[in-house]
C-alpha positions in Angstrom: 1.6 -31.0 -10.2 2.4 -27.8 -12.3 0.8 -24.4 -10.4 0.6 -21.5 -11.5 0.6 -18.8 -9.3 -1.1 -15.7 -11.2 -1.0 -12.1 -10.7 1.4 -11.6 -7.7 1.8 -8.3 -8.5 4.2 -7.9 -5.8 6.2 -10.9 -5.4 4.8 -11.7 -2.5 3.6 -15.3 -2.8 6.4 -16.8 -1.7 7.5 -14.7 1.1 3.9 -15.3 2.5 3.7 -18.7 2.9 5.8 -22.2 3.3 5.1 -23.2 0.0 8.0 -26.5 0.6 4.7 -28.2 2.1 3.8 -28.8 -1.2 5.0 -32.6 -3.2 8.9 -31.8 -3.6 7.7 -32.6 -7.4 6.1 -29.6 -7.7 6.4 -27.2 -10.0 5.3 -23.5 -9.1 5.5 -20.5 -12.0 4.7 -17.0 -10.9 3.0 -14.9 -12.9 3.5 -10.9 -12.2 1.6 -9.7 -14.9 -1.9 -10.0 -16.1 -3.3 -12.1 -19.0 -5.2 -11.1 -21.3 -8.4 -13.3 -21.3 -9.2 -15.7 -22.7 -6.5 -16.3 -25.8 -3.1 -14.9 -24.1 -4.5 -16.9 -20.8 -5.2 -19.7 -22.4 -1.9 -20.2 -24.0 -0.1 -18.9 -21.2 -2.0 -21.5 -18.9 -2.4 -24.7 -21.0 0.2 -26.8 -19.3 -0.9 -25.9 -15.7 -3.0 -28.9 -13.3 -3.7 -26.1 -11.1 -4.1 -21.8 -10.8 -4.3 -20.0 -7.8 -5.8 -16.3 -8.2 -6.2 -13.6 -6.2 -9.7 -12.3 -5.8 -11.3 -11.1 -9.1 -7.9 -9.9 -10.2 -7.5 -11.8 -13.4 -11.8 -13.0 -14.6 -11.9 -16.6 -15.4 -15.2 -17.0 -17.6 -16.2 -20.3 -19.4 -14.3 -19.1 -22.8 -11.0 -19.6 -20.9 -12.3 -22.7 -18.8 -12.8 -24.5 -21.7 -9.7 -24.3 -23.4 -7.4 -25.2 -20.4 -7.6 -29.1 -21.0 -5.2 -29.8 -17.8 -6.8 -27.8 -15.5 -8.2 -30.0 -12.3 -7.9 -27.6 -9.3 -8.5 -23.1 -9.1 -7.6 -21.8 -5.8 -9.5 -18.7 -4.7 -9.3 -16.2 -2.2 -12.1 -15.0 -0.3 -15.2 -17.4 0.3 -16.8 -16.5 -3.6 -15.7 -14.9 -6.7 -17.8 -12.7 -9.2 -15.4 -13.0 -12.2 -14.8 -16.9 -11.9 -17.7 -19.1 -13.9 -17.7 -22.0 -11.0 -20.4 -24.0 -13.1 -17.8 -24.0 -16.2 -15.6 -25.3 -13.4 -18.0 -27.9 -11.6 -19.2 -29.1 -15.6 -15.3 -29.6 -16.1 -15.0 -31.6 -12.9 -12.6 -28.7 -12.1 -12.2 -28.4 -8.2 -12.6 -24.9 -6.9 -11.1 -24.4 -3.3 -11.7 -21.0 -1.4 -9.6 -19.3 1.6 -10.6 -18.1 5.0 -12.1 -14.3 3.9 -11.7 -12.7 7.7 -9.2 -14.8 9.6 -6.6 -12.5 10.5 -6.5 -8.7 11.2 -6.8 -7.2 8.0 -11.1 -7.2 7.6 -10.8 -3.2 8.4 -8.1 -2.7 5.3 -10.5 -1.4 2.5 -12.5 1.2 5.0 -8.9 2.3 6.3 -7.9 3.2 2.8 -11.5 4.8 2.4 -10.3 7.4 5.7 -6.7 7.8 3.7 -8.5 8.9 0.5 -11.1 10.7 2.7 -7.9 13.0 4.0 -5.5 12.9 1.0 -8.5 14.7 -1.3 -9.6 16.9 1.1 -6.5 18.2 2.2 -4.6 17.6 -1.2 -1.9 15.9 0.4 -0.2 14.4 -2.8 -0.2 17.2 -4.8 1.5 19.3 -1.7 3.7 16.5 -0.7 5.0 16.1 -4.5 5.3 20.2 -5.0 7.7 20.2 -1.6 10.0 17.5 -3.4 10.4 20.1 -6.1 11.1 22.8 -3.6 7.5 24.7 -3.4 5.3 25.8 -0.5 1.3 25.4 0.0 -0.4 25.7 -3.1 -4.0 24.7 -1.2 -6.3 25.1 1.3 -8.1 22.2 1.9 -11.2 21.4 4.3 -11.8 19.7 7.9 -13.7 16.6 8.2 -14.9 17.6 11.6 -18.8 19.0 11.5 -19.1 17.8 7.8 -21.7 15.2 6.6 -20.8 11.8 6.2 -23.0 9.9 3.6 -22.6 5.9 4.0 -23.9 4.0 0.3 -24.3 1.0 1.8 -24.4 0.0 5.4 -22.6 -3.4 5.5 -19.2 -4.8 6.7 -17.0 -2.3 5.3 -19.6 0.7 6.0 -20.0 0.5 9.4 -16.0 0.4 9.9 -16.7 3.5 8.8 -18.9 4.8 11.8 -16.5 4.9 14.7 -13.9 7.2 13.1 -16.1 9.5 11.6 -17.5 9.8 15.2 -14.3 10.3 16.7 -13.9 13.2 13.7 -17.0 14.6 15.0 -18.6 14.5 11.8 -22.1 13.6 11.3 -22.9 10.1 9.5 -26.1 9.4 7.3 -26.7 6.0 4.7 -28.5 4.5 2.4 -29.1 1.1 0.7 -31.7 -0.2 -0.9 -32.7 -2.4 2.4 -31.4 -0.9 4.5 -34.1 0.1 7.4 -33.5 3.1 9.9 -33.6 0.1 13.1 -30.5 -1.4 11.4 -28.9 2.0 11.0 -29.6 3.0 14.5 -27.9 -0.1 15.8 -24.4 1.9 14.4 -25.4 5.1 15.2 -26.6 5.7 11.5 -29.7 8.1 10.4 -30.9 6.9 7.7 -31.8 9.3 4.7 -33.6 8.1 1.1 -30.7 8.0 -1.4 -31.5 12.3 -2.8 -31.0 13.2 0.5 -28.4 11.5 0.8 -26.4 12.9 -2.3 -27.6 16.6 -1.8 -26.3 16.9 1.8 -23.5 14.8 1.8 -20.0 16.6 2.2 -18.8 13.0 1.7 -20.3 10.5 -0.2 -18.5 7.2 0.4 -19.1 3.7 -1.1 -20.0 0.7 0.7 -21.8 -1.7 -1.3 -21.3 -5.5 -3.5 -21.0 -4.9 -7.1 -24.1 -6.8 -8.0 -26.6 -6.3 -11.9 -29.0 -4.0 -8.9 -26.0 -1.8 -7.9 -24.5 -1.4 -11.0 -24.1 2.7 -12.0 -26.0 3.6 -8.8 -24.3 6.3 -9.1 -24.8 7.6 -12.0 -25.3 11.8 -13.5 -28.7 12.2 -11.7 -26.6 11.5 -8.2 -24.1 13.5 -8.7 -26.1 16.2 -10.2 -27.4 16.5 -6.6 -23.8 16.6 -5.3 -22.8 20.1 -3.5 -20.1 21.5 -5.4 -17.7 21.3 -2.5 -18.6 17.4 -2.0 -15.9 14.8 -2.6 -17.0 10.8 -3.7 -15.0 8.1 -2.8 -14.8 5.0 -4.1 -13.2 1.9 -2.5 -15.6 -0.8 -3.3 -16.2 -1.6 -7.6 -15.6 1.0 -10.0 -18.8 -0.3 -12.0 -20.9 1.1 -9.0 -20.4 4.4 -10.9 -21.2 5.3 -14.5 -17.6 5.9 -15.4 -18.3 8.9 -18.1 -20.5 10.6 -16.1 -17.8 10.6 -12.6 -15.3 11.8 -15.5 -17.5 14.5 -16.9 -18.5 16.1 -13.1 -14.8 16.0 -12.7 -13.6 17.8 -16.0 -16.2 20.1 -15.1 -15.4 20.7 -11.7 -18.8 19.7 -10.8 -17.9 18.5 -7.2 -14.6 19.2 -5.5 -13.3 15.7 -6.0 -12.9 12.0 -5.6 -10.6 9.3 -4.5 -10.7 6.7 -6.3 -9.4 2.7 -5.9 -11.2 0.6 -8.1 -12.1 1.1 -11.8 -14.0 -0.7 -14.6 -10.9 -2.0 -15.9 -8.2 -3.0 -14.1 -5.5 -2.8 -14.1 -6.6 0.9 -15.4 -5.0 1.8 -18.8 -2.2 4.1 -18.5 -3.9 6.8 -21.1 -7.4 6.5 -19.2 -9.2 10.0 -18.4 -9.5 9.2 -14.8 -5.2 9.9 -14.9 -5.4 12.8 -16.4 -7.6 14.7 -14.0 -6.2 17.0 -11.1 -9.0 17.1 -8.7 -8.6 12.9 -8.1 -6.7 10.7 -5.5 -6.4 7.6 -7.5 -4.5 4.4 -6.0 -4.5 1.2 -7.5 -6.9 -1.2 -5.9 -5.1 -1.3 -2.2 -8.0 -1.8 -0.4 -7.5 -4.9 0.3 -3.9 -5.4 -0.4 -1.8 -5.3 2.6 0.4 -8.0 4.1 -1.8 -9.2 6.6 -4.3 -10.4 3.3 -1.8 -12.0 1.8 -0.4 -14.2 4.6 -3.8 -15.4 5.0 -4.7 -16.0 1.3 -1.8 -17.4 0.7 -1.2 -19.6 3.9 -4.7 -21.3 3.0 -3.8 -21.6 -0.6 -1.0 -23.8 -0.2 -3.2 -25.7 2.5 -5.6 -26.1 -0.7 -3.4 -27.3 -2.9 -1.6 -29.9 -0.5 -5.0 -31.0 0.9 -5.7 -31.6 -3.0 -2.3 -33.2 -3.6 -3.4 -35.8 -1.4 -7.1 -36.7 -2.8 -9.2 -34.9 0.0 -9.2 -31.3 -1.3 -11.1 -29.2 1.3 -13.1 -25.6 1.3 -14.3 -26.5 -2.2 -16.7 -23.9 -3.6 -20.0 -25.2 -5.9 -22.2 -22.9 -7.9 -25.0 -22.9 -5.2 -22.5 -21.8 -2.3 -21.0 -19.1 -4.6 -24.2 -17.8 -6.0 -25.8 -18.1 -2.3 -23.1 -15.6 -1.4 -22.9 -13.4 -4.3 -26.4 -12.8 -3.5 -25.7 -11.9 0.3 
């Protein structure tokens, strides 16, 4: 069996995981790049039985599916993937195999990077630390989180991570979603606003929700028009939450303070994209999710995938109606 291991980024697939499990006549490439999809893929991939991808990194529509004639097995991480066309796969007879999502301890990673944005724009901790490396001395005065206004988009998983720490901070914490009702939000300590509200008093918007065709640009220039200009947006969930020209035009014109920023249309983002060249953005590149703790997981239950495949009883295998019952969650 020929894998190929695609975007590790990091060169960490190996080091996470006893991949000797495996048939000793198996052949593993690593990819550390991305493809371009479908035709550089779809060369690159041809000779491969089976890929293993890490969540929505590298998409995987029916234009690439069909032009892999090898392809019998795609290893997944995380229990469904938005980018990945599983019906393509099932018409193919193409296994799909999933990992665990939340085994491990790593489920509060993405709303811990949400705090590290949260504190790197509004104290403007890179642009100070990088000035003392060139031998200069506060160029800012940033804000305190305690007393401000906490505004949760989206109340689920990652959102209510959010609720203890703010608490701690002494800040107070509002949200909105489109279903979410003010007995839910009580449960976590929540007041629940209508979405203007929301925007308007906010000192911190922060978003929370599933990239899905209703959330897409639900942020878009009538919400941040309603933004205070000292308000800062973060973003840790899907750039296409936001309308992309509109976050880049309140930014150029200093519209709100700022934004941190960790997922993007396009990823990975283009080195000349705007979003770069503007000073009043944190910007990291997609490490919400991406710590070590993932990655021994994802990668510990791939090879489990691939052996339990190897040996004609593949398990955790993903259909159209479990991913789509899912995506809709």
């Amino acid at each position: 069996m020929k894998i190929a291991v695609l975007d590790d980024y990091l060169h960490l697939s190996q080091k996470s995981a006893d991949w000797s499990k495996l048939p000793p006549d198996t052949e593993i490439t690593m990819f550390d790049r991305p493809l371009k999809v479908p035709d550089e893929a779809a060369e690159a991939l041809r000779p491969f039985d089976a890929i293993s991808l890490i969540r929505e990194r590298m998409p995987v529509p029916r234009s690439l599916i069909e032009r892999l004639p090898n392809l019998k097995l795609i290893c997944i991480t995380g229990y469904y993937h938005r980018t990945l066309d599983v019906a393509a796969a099932n018409e193919r007879g193409i296994v799909v195999s999933h990992t665990e999502l939340f085994r491990g301890s790593y489920n509060k990673a993405t709303s811990e990077l949400a705090w590290g944005l949260m504190f790197a724009v509004a104290r403007h901790i890179p642009l100070e630390a990088n000035e003392m490396k060139k031998g200069g001395w506060q160029h800012t005065a940033g804000i305190t989180l305690n007393s401000r206004t906490l505004g949760l988009v989206g109340l689920g998983r990652q959102g209510r991570n959010m609720v203890p720490t703010a608490k701690a901070l002494g800040m107070n914490v509002i949200a909105w979603s489109p279903n979410l009702t003010q007995e839910i939000a009580g449960q976590f300590g929540v007041t629940r606003v209508d979405k203007d509200e929301l925007f308007a008093t906010s000192d911190v918007v922060s978003l929370h929700m599933v990239l899905a065709e209703s959330t897409r640009n639900i942020v878009a220039a009538r919400e941040l028009a309603l933004m205070k200009p000292t308000a800062l947006l973060i973003n840790t969930s899907r750039g296409p939450l936001i309308e992309e020209q509109a976050l880049i035009d309140c930014l150029r014109a200093g519209r709100i303070a700022g934004a941190g920023i960790d997922v993007y249309h396009q990823e990975p983002l283009p080195d000349d994209h705007p979003l770069r060249k503007l000073p009043n953005t944190v910007l990291t590149p997609h490490l919400g999710y991406a710590v070590q703790e993932f990655f021994k997981v994802a990668y510990e239950d791939t090879v489990d995938n691939l052996v339990a495949f190897a040996s004609g009883s593949p398990i955790r295998v993903l259909t159209p109606e479990r991913n789509d019952s899912r995506l809709a969650r």
